[in-house]
C-alpha positions as CSV (number, residue, x, y, z in Angstrom):
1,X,-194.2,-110.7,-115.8
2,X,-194.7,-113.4,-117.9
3,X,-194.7,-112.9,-122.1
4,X,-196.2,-114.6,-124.8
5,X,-193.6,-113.1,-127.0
6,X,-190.3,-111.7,-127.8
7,X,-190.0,-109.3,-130.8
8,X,-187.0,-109.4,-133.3
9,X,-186.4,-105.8,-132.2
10,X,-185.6,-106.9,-128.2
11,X,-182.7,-109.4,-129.4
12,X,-181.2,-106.8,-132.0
13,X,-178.2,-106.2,-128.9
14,X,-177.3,-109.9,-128.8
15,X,-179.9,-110.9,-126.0
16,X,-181.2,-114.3,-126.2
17,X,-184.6,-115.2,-126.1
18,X,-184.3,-117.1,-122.4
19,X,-182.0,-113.7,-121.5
20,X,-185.0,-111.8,-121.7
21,X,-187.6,-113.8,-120.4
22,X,-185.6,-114.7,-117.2
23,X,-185.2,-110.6,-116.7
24,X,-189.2,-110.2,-117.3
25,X,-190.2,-112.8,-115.0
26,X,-188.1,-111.8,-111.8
27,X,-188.4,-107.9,-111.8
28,X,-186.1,-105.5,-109.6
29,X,-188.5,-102.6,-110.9
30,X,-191.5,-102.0,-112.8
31,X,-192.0,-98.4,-114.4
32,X,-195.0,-96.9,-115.4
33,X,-196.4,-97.3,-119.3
34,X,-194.7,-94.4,-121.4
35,X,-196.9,-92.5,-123.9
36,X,-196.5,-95.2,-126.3
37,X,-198.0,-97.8,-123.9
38,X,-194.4,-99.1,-123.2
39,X,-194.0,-100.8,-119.5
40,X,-190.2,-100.4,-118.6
41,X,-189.2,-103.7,-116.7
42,X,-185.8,-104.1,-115.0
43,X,-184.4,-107.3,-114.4
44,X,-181.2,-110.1,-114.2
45,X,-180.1,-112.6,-116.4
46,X,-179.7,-115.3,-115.2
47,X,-176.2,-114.8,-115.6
48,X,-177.2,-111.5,-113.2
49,X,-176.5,-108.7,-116.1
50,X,-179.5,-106.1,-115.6
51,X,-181.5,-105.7,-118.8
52,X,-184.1,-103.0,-118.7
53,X,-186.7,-104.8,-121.2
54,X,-189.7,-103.0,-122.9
55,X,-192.7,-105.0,-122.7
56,X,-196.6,-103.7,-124.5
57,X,-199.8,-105.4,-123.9
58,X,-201.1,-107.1,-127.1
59,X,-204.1,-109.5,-127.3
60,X,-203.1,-111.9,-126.1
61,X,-200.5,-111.1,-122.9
62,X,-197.3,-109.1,-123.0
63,X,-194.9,-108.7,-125.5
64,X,-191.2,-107.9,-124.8
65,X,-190.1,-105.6,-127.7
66,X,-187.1,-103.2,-126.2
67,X,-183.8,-105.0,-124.1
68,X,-180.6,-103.3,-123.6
69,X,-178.3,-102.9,-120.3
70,X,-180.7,-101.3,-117.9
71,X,-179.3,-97.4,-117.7
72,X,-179.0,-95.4,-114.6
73,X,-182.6,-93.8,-114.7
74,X,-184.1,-97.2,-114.7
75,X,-182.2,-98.6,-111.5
76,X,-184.0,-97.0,-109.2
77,X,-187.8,-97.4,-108.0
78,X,-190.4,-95.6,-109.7
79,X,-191.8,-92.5,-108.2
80,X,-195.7,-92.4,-106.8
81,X,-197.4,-89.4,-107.9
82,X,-199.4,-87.9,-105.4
């Protein structure tokens, strides 16, 4: 996924800006938007660490606004509903 931004708030852990592009732009999973609108993207560094970044959609492309260590419920593949 490639962003046209990344918020203050996704680099309040220490994350670079490159740190959190590189994990947007070669995904391991994608999870559904939240209620907020919030798509939860996991990825690697390119040091390899998986982030679990928060991207919204804004006018113009996607925004990354949430990165942290990806936790446990985001390491695996989203569910289908069916």
């Amino acid at each position: 996924m490639e962003l046209v931004a990344v918020a203050p708030s996704a680099m309040k852990r220490g994350y670079t800006e490159p740190d959190i592009r590189h994990a947007a732009r070669h995904p391991l999973f994608t999870h559904p938007p939240d209620d907020e609108g919030m798509v939860m993207v996991v990825g690697a560094t390119a040091a390899g660490q998986l982030l679990e970044v928060g991207v919204i959609r804004a006018v113009d492309g996607f925004v990354a606004v949430h990165a942290m260590p990806a936790r446990q419920k985001f390491l695996r593949a989203p569910r289908t509903r069916r």
